[in-house]
C-alpha positions in Angstrom: 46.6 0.0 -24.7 45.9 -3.6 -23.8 46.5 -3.0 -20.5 44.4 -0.1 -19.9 41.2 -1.8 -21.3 41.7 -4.3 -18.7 41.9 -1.3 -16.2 38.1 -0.5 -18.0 37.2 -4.1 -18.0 38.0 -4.8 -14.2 36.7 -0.9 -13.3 33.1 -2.1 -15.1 33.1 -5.5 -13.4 33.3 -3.8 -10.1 30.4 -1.2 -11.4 28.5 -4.6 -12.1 29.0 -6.3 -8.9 28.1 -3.3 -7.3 31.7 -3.2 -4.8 33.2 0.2 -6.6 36.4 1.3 -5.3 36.4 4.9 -6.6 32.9 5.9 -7.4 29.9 5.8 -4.6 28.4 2.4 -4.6 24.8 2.3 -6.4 26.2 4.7 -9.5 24.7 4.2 -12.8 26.9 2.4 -15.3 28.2 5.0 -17.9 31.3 5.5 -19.8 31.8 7.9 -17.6 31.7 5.9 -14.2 33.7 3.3 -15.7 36.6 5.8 -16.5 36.5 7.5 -13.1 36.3 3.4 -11.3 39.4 2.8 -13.3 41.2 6.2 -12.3 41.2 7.6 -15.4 39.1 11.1 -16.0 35.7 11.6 -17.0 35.1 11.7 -20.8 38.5 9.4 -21.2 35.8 6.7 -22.9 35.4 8.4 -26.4 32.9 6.4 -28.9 35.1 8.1 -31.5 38.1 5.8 -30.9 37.9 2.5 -32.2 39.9 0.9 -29.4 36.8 1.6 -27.1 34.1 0.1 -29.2 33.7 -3.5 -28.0 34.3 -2.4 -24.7 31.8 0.2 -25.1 29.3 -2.5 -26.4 30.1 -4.3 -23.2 29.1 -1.0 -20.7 25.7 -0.4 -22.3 24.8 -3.7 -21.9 25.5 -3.7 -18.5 23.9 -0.4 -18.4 20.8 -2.3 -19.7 21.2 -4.8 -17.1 21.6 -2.9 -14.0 18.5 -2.8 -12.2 18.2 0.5 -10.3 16.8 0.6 -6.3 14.5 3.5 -7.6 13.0 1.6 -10.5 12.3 -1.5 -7.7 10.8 0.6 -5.5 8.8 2.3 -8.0 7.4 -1.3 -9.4 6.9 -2.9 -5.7 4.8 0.6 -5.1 2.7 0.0 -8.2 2.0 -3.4 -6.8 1.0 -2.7 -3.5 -1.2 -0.2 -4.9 -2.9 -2.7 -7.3 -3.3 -5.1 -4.6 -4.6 -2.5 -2.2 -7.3 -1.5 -4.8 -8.2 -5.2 -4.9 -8.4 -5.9 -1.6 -10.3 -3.2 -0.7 -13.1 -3.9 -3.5 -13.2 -7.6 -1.9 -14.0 -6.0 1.5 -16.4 -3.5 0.1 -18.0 -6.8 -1.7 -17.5 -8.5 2.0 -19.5 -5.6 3.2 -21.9 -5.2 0.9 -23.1 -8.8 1.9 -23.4 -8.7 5.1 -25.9 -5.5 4.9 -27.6 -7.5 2.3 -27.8 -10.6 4.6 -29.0 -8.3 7.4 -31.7 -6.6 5.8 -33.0 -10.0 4.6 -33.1 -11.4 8.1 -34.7 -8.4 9.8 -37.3 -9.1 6.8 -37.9 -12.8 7.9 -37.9 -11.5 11.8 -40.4 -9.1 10.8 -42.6 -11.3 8.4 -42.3 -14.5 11.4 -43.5 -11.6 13.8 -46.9 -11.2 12.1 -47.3 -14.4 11.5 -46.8 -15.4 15.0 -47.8 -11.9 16.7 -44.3 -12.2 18.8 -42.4 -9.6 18.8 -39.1 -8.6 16.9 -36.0 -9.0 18.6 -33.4 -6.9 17.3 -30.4 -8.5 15.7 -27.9 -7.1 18.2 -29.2 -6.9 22.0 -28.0 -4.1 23.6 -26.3 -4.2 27.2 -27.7 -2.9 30.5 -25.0 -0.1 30.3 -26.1 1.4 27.2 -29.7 1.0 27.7 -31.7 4.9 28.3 -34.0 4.7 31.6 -37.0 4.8 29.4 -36.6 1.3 27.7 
């Protein structure tokens, strides 16, 4: 029996380094996957059979290590939502600003207008293309 646990053993290192022989690459790590990477059948693994226990021990905490694609993706999402939230409340700040900052100036232009009796000058000139025929 010796040797078959190393059979287990060397299945379940090959589970962990992600390079399975038998099974498709990216399986969970179960009891299950381990028996079919060692060639043995499903269900061979029986927590009712003393012989399996530490090596049983051994594949749920490599089950508690492996760190599925699905689960990374999911976190990096989470992320890039958080930081999308925050970046666009910076640019809604940013914006909020500069609408603040214009209305103030058009205030000074208009207040230095009737103090001066110039006229305003709008902040942004338009061009000769877009002006109509009656200005």
């Amino acid at each position: 029996m010796p040797n078959v646990l190393e059979e287990y053993r060397a299945a379940l290192e090959r589970l962990k380094e992600g390079r399975p022989n038998l099974v498709p690459k990216g399986t969970r790590i179960t009891n299950d996957a381990v028996a079919l990477e060692a060639g043995r059948n499903k269900g061979s693994i029986k927590k009712s059979r003393s012989v399996f226990s530490s090596l049983i021990h051994e594949i749920d905490a490599a089950r508690a290590a492996q760190v599925q694609p699905a689960d990374k993706s999911t976190v990096a999402v989470k992320v890039a939502r958080s930081d999308a939230r925050h970046f666009r409340k910076l640019w809604n700040e940013a914006l909020e600003r500069e609408v603040s900052l214009l209305i103030e100036l058009m205030e000074a232009r208009k207040k230095i207008a009737s103090l001066t009796g110039e006229k305003i000058f709008p902040i942004r000139r338009r061009s000769a293309k877009n002006m109509s025929p009656h200005e």
